[in-house]
C-alpha positions, -999 to +999 in steps of 0.1 A: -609-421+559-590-425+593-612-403+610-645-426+604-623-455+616-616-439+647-645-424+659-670-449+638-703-433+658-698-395+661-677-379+636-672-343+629-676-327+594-639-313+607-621-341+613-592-328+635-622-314+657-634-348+667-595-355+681-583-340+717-572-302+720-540-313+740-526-339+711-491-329+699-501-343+662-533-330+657-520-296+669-490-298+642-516-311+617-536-280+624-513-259+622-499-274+586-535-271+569-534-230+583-500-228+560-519-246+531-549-220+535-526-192+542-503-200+515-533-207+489-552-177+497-530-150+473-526-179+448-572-181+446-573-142+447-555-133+419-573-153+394-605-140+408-592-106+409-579-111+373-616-124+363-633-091+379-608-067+359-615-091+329-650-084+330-647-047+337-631-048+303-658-063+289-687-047+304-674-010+307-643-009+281-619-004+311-587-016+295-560-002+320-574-007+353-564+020+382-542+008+411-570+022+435-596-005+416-573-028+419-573-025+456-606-019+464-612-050+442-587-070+472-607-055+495-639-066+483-628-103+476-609-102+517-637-087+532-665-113+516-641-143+523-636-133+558-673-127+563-683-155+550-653-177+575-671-161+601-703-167+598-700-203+584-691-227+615-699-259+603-678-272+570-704-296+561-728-276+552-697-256+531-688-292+511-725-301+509-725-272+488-694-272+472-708-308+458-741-300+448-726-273+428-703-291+411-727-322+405-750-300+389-725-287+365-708-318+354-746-334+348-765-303+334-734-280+320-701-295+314-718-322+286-734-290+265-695-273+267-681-302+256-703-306+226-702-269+214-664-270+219-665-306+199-684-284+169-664-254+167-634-280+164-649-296+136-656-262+123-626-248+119-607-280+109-633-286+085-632-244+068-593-249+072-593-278+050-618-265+026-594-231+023-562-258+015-585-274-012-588-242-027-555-229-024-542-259-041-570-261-067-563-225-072-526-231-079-528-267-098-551-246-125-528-217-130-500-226-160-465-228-148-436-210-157-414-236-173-440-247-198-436-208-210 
């Protein structure tokens, strides 16, 4: 929000571009978001290199998967990210995207998962009550051993 107060007119979809090259602050500032992305990086890959390995198992019944997999898989997921940091100069057009995407999943997607994972709740709460009512009808019926 600072950065549309100071420069009201012409403001850069990277903020810390629209301030000068020679500012102490905006150098330290740029410098602290490079530790957020470098420190960041490793914690986005392994989940996604997780979620390939995952669906290898799935797909192709690969349940140990091979160191070299494994690294061409970190490989794969450096080389496209660095690709893509290269050829994409302009981060609006990066968040334009990033919230188109997620608007269309929380209108068109998210209200269908809820709802399926609301009746498969009910489900099972409902089969694991019916299984108590048997059980305990089950044993109420049976005579018990003191009246022997």
């Amino acid at each position: 929000m600072q950065g549309y107060f100071a420069f009201p007119t012409s403001v850069s979809s990277n903020v810390l571009n629209s301030f000068p090259a020679d500012d102490i602050a905006i150098q330290v500032a740029r410098a602290a978001i490079g530790g957020v992305c470098m420190g960041s990086y490793p914690l986005n890959h392994h989940p996604a290199r997780k979620a390939w390995e995952d669906l290898l198992d799935a797909w192709l019944d690969v349940r140990v998967v091979p160191a070299w997999l494994s690294s061409l898989l970190t490989v794969l997921f450096v080389a496209s990210t660095v690709s893509t940091a290269v050829l994409v100069t302009d981060l609006g057009s990066v968040l334009h995207m990033i919230g188109g995407t997620a608007a269309a999943f929380m209108v068109f997607l998210l209200p269908g998962l809820l709802l399926m994972n609301a009746a498969i709740i009910k489900h099972t709460t409902t089969a694991a009550g019916d299984a108590a009512a048997h059980a305990a009808s089950v044993t109420s019926s049976q005579p018990s051993a003191a009246a022997a």
